[in-house]
N, C-alpha and C positions, 0 to 999 in steps of 0.2 A: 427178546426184542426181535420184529423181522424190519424187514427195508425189501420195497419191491419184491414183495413175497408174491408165486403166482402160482407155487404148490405145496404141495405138504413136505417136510421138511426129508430125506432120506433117508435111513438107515447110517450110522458108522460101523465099520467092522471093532469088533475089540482090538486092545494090544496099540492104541493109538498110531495107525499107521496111515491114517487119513481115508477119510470114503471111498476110495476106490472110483474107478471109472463108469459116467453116467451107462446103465444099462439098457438106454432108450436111445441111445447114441448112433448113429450108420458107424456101418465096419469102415467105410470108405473115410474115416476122419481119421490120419495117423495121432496114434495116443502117445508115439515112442521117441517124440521127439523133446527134446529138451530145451524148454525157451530162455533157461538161464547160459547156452551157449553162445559165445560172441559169433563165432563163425555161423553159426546158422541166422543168426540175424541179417550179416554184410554181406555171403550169397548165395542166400535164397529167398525168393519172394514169397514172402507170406500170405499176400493180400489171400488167397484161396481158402489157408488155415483158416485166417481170422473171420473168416464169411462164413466158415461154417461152424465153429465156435460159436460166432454171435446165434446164428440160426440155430443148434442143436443142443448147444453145453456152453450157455452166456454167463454161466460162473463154473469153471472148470477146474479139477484138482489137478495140480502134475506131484504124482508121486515121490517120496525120496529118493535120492539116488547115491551115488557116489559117496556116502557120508553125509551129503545134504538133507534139509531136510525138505521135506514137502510143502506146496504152496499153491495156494488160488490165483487162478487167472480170471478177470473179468473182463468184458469186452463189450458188452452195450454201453451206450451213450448215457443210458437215461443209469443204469447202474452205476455206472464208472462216476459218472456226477455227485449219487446218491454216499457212496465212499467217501468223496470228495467232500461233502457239504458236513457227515457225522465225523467230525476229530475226537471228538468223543468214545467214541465205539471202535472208530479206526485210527490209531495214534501213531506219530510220527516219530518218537519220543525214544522208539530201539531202532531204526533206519526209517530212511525213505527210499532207496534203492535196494535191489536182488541181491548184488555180491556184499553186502554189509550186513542186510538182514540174514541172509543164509549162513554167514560167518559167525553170528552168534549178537550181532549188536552193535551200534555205532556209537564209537566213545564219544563222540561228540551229542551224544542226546542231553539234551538240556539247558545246551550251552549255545549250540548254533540254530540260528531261525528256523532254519530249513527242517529240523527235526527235533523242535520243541513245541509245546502245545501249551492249552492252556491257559493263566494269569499270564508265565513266565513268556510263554510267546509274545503274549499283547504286547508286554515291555519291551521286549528287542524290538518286535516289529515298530512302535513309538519311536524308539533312539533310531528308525534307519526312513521311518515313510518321509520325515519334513526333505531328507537328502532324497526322496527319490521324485518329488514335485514338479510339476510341468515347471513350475517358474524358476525353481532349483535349479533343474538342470537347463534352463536357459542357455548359459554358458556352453553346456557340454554338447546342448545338441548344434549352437553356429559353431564349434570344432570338427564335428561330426561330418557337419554336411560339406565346409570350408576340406576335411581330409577324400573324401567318399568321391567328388571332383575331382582332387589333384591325383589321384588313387588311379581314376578311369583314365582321365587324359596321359598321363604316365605309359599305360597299358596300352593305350591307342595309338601314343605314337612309336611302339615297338611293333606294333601291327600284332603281336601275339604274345599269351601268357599262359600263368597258370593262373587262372579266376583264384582257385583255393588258397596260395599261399600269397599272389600277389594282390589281392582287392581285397576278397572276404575277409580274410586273416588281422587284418589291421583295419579292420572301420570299429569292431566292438570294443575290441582290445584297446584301440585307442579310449573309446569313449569309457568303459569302465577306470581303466589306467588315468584317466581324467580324474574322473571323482574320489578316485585313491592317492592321487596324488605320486603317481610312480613313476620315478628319476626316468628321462628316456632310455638311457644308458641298460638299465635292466627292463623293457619290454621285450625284446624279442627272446631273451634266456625264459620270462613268465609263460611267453607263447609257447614255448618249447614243453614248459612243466604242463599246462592246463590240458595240453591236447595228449600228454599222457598217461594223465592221473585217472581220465575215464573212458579212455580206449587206446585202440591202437592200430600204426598203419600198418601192421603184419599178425597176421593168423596166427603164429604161433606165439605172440608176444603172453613172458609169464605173467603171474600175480605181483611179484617179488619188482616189476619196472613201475607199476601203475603206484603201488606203495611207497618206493622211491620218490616220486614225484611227489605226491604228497606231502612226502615229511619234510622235502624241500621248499612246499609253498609256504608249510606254516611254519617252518624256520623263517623263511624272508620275512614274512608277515609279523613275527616276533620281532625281530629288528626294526623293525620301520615302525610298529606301534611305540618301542620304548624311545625311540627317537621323538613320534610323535606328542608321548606323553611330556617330555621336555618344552620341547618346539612345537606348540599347537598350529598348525594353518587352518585354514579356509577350505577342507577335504574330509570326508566320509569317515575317516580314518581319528583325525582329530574331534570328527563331532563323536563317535562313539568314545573317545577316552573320556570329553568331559561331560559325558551324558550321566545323571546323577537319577534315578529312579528313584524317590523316598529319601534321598540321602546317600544313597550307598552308589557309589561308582561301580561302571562295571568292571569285572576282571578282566584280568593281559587275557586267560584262555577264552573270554566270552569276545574283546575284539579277534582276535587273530585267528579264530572260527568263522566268524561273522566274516570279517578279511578273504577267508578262504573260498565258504561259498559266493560270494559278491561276483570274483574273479572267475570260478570257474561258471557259476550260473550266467554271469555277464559279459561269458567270452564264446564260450562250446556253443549255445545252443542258437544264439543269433545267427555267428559266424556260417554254422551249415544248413539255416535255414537260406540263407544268401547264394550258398552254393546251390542247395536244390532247385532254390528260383532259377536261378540260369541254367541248369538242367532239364528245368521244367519248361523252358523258354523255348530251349532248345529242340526238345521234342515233340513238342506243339506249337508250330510255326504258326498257327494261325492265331494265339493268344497273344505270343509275342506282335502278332501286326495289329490285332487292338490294342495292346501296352500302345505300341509305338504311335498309332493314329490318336492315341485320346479317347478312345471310345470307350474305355472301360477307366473308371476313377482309382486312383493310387488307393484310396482307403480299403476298397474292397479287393482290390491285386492281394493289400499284403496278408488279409485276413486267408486268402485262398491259400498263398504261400504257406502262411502256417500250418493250416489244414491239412493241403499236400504233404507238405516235407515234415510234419511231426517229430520235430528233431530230439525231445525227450521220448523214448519208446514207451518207457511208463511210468507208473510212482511206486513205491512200494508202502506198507501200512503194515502196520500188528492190531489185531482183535483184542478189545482190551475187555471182550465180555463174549458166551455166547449169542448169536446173532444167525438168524435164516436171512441169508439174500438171496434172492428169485427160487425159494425152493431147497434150498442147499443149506446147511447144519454148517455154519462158520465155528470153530470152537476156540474160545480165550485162547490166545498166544498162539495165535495159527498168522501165518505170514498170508496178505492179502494186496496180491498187483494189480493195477488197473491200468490198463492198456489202452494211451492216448492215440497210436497211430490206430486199434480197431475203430475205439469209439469216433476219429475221426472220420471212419468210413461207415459208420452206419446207415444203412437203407431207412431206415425207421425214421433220423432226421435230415439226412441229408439225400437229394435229389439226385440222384446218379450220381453217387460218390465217389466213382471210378476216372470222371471224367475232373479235368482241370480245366477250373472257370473261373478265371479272373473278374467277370461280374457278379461272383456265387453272392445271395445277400437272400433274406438273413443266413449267417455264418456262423454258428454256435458251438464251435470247435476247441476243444480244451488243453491246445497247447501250454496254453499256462495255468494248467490246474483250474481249481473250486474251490471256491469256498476260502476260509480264512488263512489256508495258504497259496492265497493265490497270488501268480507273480506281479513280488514288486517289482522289475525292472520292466513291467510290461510296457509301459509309454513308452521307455526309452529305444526299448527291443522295437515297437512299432515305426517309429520314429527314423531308427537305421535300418530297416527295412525297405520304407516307403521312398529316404532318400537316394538308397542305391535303387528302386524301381526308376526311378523322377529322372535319375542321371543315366541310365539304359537309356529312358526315354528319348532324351534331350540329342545324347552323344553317339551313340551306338547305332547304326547304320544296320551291319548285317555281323554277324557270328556264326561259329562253325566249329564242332568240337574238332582236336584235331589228336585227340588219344580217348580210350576208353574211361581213364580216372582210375582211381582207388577207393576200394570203400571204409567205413571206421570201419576197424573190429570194435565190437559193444553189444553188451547187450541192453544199455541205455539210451545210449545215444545213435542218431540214423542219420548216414549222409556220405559225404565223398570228403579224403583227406586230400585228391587231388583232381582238377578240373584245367585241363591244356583245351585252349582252343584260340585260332584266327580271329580278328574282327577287325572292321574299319569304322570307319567315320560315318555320319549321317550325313 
């Protein structure tokens, strides 16, 4: 099979140790870095990497290392899509992320949406899309925008906060936590697990804390499903216990998987695409005074947003056959990453990529993936985005950072776990 074939395929070395580095390559591309480490994602800017990956080696091996093993990196647009759109070829089914797939496989393949493919996907996807409908979440989004107000004016009138823990933090969370139906009393301990399950505020944080975290969401999530299988409501939670495919109910592990990514898919990746916005606001003053005058439309702010702050860094995929992409000899059970914040920047579709344009349109940016996993929570995600833009808008006069931030450690996710700054009134 090829996909965006544009050469002949390479040579492998024997000994299966992966193709080795493109030989057409500039010396000036460092080859020695490791993109599955957290710290080199939260500080150092890649943007440069990725510009010339795309330009030189736009399917890229990174060799084994450490016991790992070795993996593709992809980074054009029109590639990264073309992954995206073959689940087929590219399957979800042993991970979707680097530290799961390189561990050997995510036990959860089959069972959670996020990394099932397939008949069995369509089915989960069926029991979760009617909960995730504009008209669905009706409800959740007059919570959303009724919190995303109280949230700001709160903030305004302390005259200063931390954006990350006091705003962003609580408009997703809420609104997921909506649809799941979770006791208030346990939101802010959930807050506590999601933002550790897949990073973390300190460099040196082990494997052994994010794993912790984990086992404690799908514990919760165990409890609250078998409560719910008793006591059904009117929640996300209850519509998958009595969701019956063919007859057959799903299982406790296929909800309380399902449970698990909902939470952390529909809390991580909004929340710090929130935070980047106002970073981004921040350091393009003059984006913020079109936000602020009206002259540029919420719909396309939040599309930039996303574009910009790329808050998933990539996906990961298994080759479930041999396959050339652009040139390059992919070989069955070779681990395959597609890198959302490159493909965000590509020159090929986008217009000076480098720049933040809240007017940008068309916007064709794949923060929420391609193709048949593509994000369900994206309305919603658009939704809490556009309302914390509308309430900038509305409330917010002027701002000022008034500390540097922190950034996640991840090699998944990109963004600030903290964001101090001044602001007042309009």
């Amino acid at each position: 099979m090829t996909l965006v074939d544009s050469a002949p395929p390479q040579p492998q070395p024997s000994g299966g140790a992966g193709p080795g580095p493109n030989p057409d390559l500039d010396l000036d591309l460092d080859l020695d870095l490791d993109l599955a480490d957290p710290v080199l994602h939260a500080e150092q800017d890649l943007m440069p990497l990725w510009r010339a990956l795309r330009e030189r080696d736009p399917v890229h091996w990174q060799p084994p290392r450490e016991g790992r093993p070795g993996f593709w990196v992809v980074t054009r647009h029109e590639d990264v899509s073309a992954v995206y759109r073959d689940a087929e070829t590219f399957r979800s089914d042993r991970g979707n992320v680097l530290d799961t797939l390189l561990a050997g496989g995510d036990s959860a393949g089959g069972s959670m949406l996020a990394v099932t493919d397939g008949p069995r996907h369509a089915r989960l996807r069926t029991a979760l899309m009617k909960s995730f409908s504009p008209r669905a979440l009706d409800g959740v989004v007059r919570s959303v925008r009724t919190a995303t107000l109280a949230l700001l004016e709160e903030a305004l009138e302390r005259g200063a906060c931390d954006f990350a823990r006091d705003v962003a933090a609580r408009i997703p969370l809420r609104a997921i936590c909506d649809l799941l139906d979770v006791p208030e009393a346990d939101r802010d301990e959930l807050l506590a697990l999601t933002s550790a399950a897949l990073g973390s505020e300190r460099a040196d944080a082990g494997p052994e804390e994010a794993w912790l975290a984990r086992n404690d969401i799908l514990l919760y999530f165990a409890d609250l499903a078998a409560r719910r299988r008793l006591a059904p409501g009117d929640d996300v939670i209850s519509a998958l216990a009595g969701f019956r495919p063919g007859g057959e109910p799903l299982t406790d592990e296929e909800i309380v998987l399902n449970c698990y990514s909902l939470i952390l898919g529909g809390d991580e990746t909004t929340r710090l695409s929130m935070i980047g916005a106002v970073r981004a606001l921040l350091a393009h003053p003059g984006q913020w005074r079109l936000l602020r005058s009206g002259e540029v439309s919420t719909r396309s702010a939040v599309e930039e947003v996303l574009r910009w702050t790329s808050p998933a860094l990539h996906a990961g995929r298994t080759a479930a056959a041999d396959v050339v992409l652009r040139g390059r000899a992919v070989a069955a059970g070779d681990v395959v990453t597609v890198w959302n914040v490159s493909a965000n920047h590509d020159e090929r579709v986008f217009d000076r990529p480098d720049r933040f344009d809240l007017a940008r349109t068309p916007n064709r940016h794949v923060s929420f993936a391609y193709g048949s996993h593509f994000c369900l929570g994206a309305y919603l995600a658009r939704v809490e985005i556009g309302t914390l833009l509308e309430g900038l808008r509305t409330l917010v006069g002027a701002m000022e950072a008034t500390g540097p931030g922190s950034p996640v450690y991840s090699n998944f996710l990109s963004g600030s776990a903290h964001l101090p700054l001044s602001w007042s009134r309009a």
